[in-house]
C-alpha positions in Angstrom: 0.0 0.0 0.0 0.8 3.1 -0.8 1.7 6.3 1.7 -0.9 8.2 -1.1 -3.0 5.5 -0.7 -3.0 5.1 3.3 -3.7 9.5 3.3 -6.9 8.8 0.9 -8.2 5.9 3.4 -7.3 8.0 6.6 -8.3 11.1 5.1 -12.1 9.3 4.6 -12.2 8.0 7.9 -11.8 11.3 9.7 -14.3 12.6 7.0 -16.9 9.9 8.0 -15.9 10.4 11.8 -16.9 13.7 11.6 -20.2 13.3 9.6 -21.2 11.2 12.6 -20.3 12.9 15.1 -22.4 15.8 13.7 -25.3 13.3 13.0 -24.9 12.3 16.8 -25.0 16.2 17.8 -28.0 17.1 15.5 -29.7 14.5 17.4 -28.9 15.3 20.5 -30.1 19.1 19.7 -33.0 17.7 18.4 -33.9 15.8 21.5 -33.7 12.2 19.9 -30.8 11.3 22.2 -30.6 12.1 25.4 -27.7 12.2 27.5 -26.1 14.4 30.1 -24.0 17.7 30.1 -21.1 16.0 31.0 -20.7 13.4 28.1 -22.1 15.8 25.6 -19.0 17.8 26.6 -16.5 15.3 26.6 -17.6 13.4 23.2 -17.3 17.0 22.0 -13.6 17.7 24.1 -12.6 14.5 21.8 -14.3 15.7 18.9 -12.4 19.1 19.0 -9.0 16.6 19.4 -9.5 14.3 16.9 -8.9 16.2 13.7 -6.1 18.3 15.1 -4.3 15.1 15.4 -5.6 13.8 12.0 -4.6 17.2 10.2 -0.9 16.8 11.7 -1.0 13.0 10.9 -2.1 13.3 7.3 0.4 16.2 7.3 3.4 13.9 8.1 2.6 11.5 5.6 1.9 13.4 2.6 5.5 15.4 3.3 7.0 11.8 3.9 5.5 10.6 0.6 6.7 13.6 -1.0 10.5 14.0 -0.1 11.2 9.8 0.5 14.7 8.5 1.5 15.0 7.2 -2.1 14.3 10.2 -4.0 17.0 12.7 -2.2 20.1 13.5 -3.9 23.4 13.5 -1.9 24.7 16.7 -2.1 28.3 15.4 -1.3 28.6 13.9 -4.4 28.0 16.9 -6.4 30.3 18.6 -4.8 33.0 16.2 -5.5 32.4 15.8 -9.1 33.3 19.8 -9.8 
């Protein structure tokens, strides 16, 4: 698999973790669900976390994918060859 490949599939599940998060809080507005202050409050506290995190995660990977170990030059041996 593919680090472009493994952003896409990360990328769509923060993207569907989201969508149902905000189903979950559109229900809970609407009084469908009903739980208390304090895990409305933290589901939203890990909410708020969770795509911080995924932003700096997908972040790392699509830099990693772009500037791989295999595609760097040395710049020792340019040097040597003037």
């Amino acid at each position: 698999m593919t680090d472009f490949s493994l952003v896409l599939i990360i990328s769509a599940a923060v993207i569907g973790l989201v969508w149902l998060l905000a189903w979950f809080f559109i229900r809970v507005l609407q009084g469908e669900i009903d739980i208390g202050v304090n895990t409305a409050l933290l589901i939203l506290l890990a909410a708020i976390l969770v795509v911080p995190f995924a932003m700096n995660f997908s972040a790392h990977m699509i830099a990693n994918s772009m500037h791989s170990a295999g595609d760097a030059e040395n710049p020792d041996a340019e040097r040597k060859s003037r």
